[in-house]
C-alpha positions in Angstrom: -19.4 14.1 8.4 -15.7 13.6 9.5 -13.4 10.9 9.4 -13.3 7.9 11.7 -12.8 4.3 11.5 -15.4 1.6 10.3 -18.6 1.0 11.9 -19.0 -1.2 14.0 -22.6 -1.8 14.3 -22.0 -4.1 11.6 -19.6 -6.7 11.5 -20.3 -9.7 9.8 -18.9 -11.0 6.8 -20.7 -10.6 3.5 -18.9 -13.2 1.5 -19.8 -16.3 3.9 -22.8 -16.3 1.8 -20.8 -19.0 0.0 -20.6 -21.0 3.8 -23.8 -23.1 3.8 -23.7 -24.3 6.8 -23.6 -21.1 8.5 -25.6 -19.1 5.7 -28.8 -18.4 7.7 -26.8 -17.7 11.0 -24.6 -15.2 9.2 -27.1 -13.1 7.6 -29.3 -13.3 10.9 -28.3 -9.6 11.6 -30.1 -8.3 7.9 -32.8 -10.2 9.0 -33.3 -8.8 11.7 -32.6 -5.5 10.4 -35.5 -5.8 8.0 -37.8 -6.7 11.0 -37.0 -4.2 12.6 -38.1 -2.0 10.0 -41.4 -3.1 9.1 -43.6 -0.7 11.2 -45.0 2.2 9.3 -42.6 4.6 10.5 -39.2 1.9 9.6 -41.1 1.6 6.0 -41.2 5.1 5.5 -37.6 5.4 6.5 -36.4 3.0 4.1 -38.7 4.5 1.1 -37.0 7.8 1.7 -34.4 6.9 -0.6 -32.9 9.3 -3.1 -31.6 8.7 -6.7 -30.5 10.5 -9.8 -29.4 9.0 -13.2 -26.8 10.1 -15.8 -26.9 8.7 -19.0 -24.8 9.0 -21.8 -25.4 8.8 -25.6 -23.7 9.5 -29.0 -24.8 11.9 -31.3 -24.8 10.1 -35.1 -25.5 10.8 -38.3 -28.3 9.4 -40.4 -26.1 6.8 -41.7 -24.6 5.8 -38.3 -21.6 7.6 -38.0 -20.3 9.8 -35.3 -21.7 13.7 -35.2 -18.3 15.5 -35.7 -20.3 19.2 -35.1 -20.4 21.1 -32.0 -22.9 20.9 -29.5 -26.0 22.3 -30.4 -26.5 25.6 -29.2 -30.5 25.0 -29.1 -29.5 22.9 -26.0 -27.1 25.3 -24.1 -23.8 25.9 -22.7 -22.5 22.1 -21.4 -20.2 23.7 -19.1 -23.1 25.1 -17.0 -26.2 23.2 -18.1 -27.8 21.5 -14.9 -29.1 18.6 -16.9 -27.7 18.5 -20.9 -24.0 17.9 -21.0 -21.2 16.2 -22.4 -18.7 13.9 -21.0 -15.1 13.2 -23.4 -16.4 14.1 -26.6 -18.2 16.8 -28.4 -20.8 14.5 -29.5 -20.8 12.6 -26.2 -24.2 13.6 -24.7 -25.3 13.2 -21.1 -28.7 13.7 -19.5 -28.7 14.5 -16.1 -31.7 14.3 -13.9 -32.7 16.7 -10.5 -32.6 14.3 -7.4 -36.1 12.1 -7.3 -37.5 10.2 -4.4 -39.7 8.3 -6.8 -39.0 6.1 -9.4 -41.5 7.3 -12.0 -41.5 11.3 -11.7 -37.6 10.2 -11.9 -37.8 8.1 -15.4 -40.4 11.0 -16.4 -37.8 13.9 -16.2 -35.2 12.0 -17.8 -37.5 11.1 -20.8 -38.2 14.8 -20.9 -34.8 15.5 -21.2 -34.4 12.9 -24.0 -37.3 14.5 -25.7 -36.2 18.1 -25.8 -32.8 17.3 -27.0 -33.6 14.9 -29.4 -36.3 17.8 -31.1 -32.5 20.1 -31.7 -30.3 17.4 -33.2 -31.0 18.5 -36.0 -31.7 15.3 -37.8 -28.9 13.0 -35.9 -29.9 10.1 -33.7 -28.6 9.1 -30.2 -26.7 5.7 -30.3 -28.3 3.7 -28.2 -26.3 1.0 -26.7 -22.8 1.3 -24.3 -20.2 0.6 -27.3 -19.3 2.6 -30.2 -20.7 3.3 -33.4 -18.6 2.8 -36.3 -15.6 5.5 -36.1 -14.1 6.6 -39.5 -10.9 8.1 -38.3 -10.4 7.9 -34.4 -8.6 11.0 -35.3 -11.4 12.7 -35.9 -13.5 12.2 -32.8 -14.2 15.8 -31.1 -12.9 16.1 -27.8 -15.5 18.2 -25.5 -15.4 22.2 -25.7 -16.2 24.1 -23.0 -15.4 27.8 -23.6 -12.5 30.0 -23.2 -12.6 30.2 -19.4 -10.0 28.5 -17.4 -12.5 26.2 -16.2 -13.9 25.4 -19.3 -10.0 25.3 -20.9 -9.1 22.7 -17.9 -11.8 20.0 -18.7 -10.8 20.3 -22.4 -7.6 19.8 -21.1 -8.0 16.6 -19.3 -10.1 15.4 -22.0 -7.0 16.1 -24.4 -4.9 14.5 -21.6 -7.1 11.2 -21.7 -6.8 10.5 -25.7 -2.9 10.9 -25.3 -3.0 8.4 -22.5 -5.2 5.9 -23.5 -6.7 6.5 -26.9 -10.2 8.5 -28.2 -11.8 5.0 -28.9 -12.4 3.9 -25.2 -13.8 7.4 -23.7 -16.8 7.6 -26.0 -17.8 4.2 -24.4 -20.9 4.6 -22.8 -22.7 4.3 -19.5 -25.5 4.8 -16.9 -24.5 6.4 -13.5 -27.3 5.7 -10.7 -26.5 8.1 -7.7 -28.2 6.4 -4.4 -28.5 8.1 -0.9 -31.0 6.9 2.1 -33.1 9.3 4.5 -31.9 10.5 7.4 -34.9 8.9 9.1 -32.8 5.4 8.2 -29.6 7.0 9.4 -30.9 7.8 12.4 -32.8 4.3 13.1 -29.6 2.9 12.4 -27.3 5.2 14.7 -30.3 3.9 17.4 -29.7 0.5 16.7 -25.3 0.9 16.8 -22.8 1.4 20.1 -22.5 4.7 18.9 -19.3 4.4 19.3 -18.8 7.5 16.3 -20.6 10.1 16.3 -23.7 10.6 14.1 -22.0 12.2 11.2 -18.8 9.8 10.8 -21.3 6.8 11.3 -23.1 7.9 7.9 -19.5 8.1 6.4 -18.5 4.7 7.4 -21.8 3.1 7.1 -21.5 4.1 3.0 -17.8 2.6 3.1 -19.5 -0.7 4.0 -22.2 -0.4 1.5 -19.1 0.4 -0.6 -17.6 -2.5 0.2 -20.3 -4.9 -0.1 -21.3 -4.1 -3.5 -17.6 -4.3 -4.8 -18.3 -8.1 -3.7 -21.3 -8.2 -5.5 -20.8 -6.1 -8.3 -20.6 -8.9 -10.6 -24.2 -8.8 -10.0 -24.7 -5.8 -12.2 -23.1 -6.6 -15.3 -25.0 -10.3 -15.3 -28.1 -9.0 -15.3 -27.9 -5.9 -17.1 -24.9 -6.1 -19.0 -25.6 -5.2 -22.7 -22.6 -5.2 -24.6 -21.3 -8.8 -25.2 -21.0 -8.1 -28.8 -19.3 -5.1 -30.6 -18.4 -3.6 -34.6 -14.9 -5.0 -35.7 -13.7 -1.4 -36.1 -13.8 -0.8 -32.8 -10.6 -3.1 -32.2 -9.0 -2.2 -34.9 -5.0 -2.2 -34.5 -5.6 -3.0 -31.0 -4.2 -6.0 -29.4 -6.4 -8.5 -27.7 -6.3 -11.9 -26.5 -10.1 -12.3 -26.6 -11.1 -14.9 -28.7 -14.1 -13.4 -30.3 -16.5 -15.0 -33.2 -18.1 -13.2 -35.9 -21.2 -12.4 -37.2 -22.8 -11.0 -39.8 -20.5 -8.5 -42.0 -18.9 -7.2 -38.9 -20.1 -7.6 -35.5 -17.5 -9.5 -32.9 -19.2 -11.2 -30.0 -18.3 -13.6 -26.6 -20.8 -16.4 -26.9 -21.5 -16.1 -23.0 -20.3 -12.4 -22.3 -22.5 -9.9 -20.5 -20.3 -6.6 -20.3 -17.2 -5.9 -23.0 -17.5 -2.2 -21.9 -16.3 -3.7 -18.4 -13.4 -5.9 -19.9 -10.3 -4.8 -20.7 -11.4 -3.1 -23.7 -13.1 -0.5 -21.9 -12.8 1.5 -19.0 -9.5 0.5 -17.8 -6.3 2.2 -17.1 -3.6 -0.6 -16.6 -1.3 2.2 -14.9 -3.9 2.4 -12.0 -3.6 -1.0 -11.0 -1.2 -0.8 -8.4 -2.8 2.1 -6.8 -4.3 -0.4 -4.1 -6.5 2.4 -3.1 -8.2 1.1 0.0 -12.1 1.3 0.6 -12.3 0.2 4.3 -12.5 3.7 6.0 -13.2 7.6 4.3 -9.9 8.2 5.7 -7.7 5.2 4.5 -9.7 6.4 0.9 -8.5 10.1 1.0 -4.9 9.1 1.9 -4.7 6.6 -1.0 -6.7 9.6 -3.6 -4.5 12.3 -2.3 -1.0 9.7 -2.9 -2.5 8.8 -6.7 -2.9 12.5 -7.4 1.0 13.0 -6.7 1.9 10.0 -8.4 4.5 10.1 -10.7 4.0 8.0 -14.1 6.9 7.8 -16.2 5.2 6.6 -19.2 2.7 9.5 -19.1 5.7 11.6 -18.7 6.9 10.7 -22.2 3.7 11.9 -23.4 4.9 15.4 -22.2 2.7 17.8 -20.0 3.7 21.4 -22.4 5.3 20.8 -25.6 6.1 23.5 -27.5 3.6 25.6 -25.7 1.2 23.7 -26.0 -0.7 21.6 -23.0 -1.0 17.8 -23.8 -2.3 16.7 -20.1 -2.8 18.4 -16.5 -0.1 17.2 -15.5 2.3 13.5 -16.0 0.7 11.8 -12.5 -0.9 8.8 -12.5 -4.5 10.4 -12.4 -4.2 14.2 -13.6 -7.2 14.6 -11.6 -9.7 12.9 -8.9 -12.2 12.1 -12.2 -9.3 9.8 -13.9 -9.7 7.2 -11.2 -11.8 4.6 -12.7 -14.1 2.8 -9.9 -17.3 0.6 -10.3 -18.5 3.1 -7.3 -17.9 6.0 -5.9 -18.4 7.9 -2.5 -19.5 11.5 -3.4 -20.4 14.7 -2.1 -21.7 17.8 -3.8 -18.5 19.8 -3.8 -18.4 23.5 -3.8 -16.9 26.0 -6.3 -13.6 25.4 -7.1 -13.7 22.4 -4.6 -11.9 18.6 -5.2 -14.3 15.7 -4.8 -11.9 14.6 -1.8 -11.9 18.1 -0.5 -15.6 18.0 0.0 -15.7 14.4 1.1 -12.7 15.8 3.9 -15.0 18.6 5.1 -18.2 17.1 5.3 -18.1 13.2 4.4 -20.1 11.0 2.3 -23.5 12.4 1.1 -24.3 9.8 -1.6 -23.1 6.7 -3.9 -22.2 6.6 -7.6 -22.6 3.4 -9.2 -21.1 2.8 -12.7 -21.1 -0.5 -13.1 -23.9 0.0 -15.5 -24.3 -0.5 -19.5 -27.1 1.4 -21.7 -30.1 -1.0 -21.6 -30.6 -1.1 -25.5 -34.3 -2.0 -25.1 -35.0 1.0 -23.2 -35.1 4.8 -25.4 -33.9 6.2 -22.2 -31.0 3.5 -21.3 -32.9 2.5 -18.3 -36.0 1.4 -17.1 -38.0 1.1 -13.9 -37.5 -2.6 -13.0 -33.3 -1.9 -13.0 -34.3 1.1 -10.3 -35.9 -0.6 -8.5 -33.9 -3.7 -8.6 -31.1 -1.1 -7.4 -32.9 0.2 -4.9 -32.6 -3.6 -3.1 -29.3 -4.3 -4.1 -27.9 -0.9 -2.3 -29.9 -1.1 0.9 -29.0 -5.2 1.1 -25.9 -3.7 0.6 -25.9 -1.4 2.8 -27.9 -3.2 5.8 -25.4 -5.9 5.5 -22.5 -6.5 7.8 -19.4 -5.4 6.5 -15.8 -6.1 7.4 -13.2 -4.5 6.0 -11.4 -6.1 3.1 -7.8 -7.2 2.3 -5.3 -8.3 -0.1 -6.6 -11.7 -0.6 -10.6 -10.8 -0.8 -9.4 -7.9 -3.5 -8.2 -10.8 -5.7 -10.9 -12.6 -5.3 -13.2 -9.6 -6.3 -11.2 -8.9 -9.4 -11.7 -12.4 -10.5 -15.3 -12.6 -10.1 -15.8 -9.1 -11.7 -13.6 -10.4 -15.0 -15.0 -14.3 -14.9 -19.0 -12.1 -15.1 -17.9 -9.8 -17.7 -16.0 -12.3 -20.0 -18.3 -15.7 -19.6 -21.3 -14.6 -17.0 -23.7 -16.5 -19.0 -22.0 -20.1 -19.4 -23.8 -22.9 -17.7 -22.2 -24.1 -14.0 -19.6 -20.9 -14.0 -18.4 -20.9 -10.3 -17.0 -17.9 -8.7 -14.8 -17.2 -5.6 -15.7 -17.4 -2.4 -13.6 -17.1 0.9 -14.3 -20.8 1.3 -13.8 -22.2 -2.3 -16.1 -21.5 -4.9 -20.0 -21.1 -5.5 -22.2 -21.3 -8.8 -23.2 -17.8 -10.1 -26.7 -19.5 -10.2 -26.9 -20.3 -6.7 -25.1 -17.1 -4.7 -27.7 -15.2 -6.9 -30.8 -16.9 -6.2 -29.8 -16.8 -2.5 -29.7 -13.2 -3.0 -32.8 -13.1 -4.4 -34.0 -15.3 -1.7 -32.5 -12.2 1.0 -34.0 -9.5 -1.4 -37.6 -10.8 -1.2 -38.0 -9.7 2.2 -37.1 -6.5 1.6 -39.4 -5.8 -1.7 -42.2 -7.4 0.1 -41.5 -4.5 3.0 -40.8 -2.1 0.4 -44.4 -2.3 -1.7 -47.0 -2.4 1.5 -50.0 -2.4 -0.5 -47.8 -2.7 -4.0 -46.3 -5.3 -6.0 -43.7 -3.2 -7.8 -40.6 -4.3 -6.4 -41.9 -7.3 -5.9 -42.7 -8.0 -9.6 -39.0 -6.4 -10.4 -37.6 -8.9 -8.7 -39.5 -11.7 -10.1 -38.4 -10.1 -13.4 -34.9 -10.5 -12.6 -35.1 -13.6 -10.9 -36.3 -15.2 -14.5 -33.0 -13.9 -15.7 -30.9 -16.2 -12.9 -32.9 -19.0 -14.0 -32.7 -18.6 -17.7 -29.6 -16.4 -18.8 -31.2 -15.8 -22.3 -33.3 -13.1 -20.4 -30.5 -11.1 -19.5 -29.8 -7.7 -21.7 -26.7 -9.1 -23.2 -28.8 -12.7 -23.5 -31.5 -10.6 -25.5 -28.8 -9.1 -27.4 -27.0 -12.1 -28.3 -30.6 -13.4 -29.7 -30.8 -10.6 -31.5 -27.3 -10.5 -33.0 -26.6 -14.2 -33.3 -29.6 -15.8 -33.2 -31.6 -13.7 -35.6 -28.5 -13.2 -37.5 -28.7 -9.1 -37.5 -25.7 -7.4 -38.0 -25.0 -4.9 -34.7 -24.6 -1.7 -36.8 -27.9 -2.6 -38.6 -29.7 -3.4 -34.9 -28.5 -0.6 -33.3 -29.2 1.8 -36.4 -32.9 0.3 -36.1 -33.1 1.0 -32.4 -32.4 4.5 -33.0 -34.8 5.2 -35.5 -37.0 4.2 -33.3 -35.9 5.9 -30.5 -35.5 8.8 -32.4 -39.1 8.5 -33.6 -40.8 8.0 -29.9 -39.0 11.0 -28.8 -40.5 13.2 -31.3 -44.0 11.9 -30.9 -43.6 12.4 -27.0 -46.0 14.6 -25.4 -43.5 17.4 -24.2 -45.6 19.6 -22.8 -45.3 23.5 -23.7 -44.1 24.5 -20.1 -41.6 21.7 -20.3 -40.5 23.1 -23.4 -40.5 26.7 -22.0 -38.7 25.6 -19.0 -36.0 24.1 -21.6 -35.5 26.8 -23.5 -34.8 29.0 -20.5 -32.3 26.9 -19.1 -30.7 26.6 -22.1 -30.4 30.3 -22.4 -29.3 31.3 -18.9 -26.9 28.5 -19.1 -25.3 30.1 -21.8 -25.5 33.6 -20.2 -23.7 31.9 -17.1 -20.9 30.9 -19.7 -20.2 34.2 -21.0 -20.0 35.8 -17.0 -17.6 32.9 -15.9 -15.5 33.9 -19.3 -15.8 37.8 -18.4 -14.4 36.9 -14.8 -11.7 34.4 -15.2 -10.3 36.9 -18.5 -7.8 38.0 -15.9 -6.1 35.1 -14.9 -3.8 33.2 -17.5 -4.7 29.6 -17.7 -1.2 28.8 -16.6 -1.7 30.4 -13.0 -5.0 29.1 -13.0 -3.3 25.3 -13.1 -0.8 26.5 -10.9 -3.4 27.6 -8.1 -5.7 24.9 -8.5 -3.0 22.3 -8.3 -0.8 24.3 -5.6 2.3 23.5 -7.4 3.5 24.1 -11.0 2.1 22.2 -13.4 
């Protein structure tokens, strides 16, 4: 899939949802779209879809403090594991699951996974919501080990590099990735249906940078509905500055009376020294340019940090991203790179295979962090998303999406909150319900004989009427409402987390299928270790970066 400009079999613009008057005239071209798929053969097209799910969870203790031991061995090497990792820290867990065209073998596996790993904690929980449990000493929290190969040295590295830059606190945050790609069936009904003006590969490219583009204008989407962090623990902010006006609960718990996602605000993933990276998402090309410029960019206050001090790394490197991974994005265009291939490298020699979204908090009410009904609400979202006309954006519209994303995060839930349009401004409660309103057509087309996406949306729907019935409403009610303190909650939720994944039914093949990963992922360690032994760590950075580090 190369690189060519956007495509122009769509060309309408998205955000003149918010134009009444022309609403129904606009969106004529989805409509159509969805018509034109409701033959058997357009059906199956569309249920080709593919997904995968990484989720994230702390290791704690039984009294609800961060794990400070090393990974369990029981589960493998996390360097070469296919589906038990970890991300920053030691006791950061992630569950990776194979690539699933259905939503329940997919939920299935990732249970599984839960299962198995939760059987060799040894007695610790998983923390089951996005935000922090309560941290002792941020000093203490265990950056990721991966091994004395130069691989497994770099992503300690970086990891190293991240606390220096922007603390240990915010990168044990934690999230749901949901990784999204269609048939080829759908891409080639919808090459059919284009001027073919690109050719077939560089169509699916661009098409993905306009289903890229439409859900950064409806990302605030997301976090409304399944936000689930609009309360946190006090120590989490501790010595931090913050002009958030928070009220308190309980012994300790800090909460936004109508916040959906703090993990989305300013206290979590951000990096304020990315901001003016203006990194454009209207073509693959205009998106490697501005990748490959952030990559070389110069940071002066990361260069105060130091990049080898006394002979000893602190970061990759003093740039404004030390690598690809640093850029923090609600989405992402990927590819599945080769070894010792960048993610831009791959997306350069082969375009865009799927989406990343990471808009997503842990649902709290889930033991997995996700259930079927956000799936398959996802499922919609990304194919309105992608059937959707979509121009290319500019400096104005990028505002505008900034403000929306914050207004959701901060205050999603208060009654009458209007967002941006490129008209003037729309209620949150009526942009979504004419969402919904475009999304009905394509569950009904979706199910056939079925009600499942169907009955998600209804679900979800109920949540734009009431906001109560969003995750961060039901937390809220929780929290504030029934007066629990969050440490206590959560603690709860564990427990019994912890409890149904023991009592699963694992089944002994699942177990035996396990056990051998976990044991050839940790042979695969020791080879990588025996073959890299020749190479000092600093050449290694020199050749993977092509210039001194």
């Amino acid at each position: 899939m190369k690189d060519k400009p956007q495509n122009k079999g769509l060309t309408v613009n998205l955000v003149a949802i918010a134009n009444h008057q022309s609403e129904k005239r606009k969106l004529k071209p989805f409509n159509e779209l969805v018509q034109h798929f409701s033959d058997a053969q357009g059906r199956a097209a569309l249920l080709g879809m593919l997904r995968g799910i990484e989720r994230e969870a702390l290791r704690i203790d039984e009294s609800g403090y961060l794990a400070l031991d090393g990974h369990p061995l029981e589960l493998g090497s996390a360097l070469t594991h296919s589906r038990i990792t970890t991300d920053y820290s030691e006791a950061l867990l992630e569950f990776i699951t194979p690539v699933n065209n259905q939503v329940e073998p997919l939920l299935q596996g990732l249970t599984e996974t839960h299962a198995f790993s939760v059987r060799h904690l040894h007695g610790q929980r998983l923390w089951p919501v996005s935000m922090p449990c309560y941290v002792k000493d941020e000093a203490n929290i265990p950056i990721a080990r991966y091994g004395t190969s130069n691989t497994g040295k770099m992503k300690t590295l970086y990891r190293k590099g991240l606390t220096y830059r922007y603390g240990a606190l915010m990168q044990i945050i934690s999230g749901v990735h949901f990784n999204f790609s269609v048939s080829q069936e759908l891409w080639q009904s919808l090459y059919e249906l284009s001027d073919k003006s690109l050719s077939f590969e560089d169509f699916i490219s661009e098409s993905y940078f306009g289903l890229i583009r439409n859900y950064r204008r409806l990302v605030w989407v997301l976090p409304y509905l399944f936000g689930a962090s609009p309360a946190l623990c006090s120590s989490f902010i501790k010595g931090q500055k913050t002009d958030l006006r928070f009220e308190k609960s309980g012994r300790g718990t800090l909460y936004l009376p109508y916040a959906t996602s703090l993990r989305m605000s300013d206290l979590g993933y951000t990096n304020k020294e990315q901001e003016d990276l203006n990194i454009s998402y209207n073509s693959l090309p205009e998106y490697l340019a501005g990748i490959k410029a952030a990559i070389k960019m110069p940071s002066a206050n990361f260069a105060n940090i130091g990049v080898k001090v006394d002979g000893e790394y602190r970061q990759l490197n003093a740039n404004v991203l030390q690598i690809e991974n640093e850029f923090y994005s609600p989405i992402r265009a990927k590819r599945v790179t080769k070894s010792g291939e960048k993610p831009s490298e791959a997306l350069a020699r082969a375009g865009v295979e799927y989406i990343e979204v990471r808009a997503l908090d842990v649902n709290p009410f889930s033991p997995i962090g996700i259930e079927a009904s956000q799936v398959r609400f996802l499922d919609l979202f990304l194919l309105y998303c992608l059937l959707t006309p979509s121009p290319k954006s500019d400096a104005a519209e990028e505002v505008r999406l900034s403000a929306n994303l914050k207004s959701v995060v901060l205050e999603g839930r208060k009654p009458g909150l209007e967002l941006l349009t490129a008209t003037g401004t729309l209620s949150l409660q009526t942009w979504l319900l004419e969402l919904f309103d475009h999304l009905s057509s394509l569950a009904v087309l979706l199910d056939g004989e079925t009600n499942a996406y169907q009955a998600a949306l209804a679900h979800w729907r109920d949540a734009v009427v009431d906001p109560q019935k969003t995750l961060s409403g039901q937390v809220l009610q929780q929290l504030v409402t029934k007066g629990q303190d969050h440490g206590q909650w959560v603690m709860s939720l564990a427990q019994q987390y912890h409890q149904y994944f023991i009592d699963y039914p694992l089944s002994s093949e699942a177990v035996s299928d396990y056990d051998a990963e976990a044991q050839s992922s940790l042979a695969k360690q020791v080879e990588l270790e025996a073959a890299q032994s020749a190479v000092s760590f600093d050449d290694y950075l020199t050749d993977y970066f092509g210039a001194p580090a």
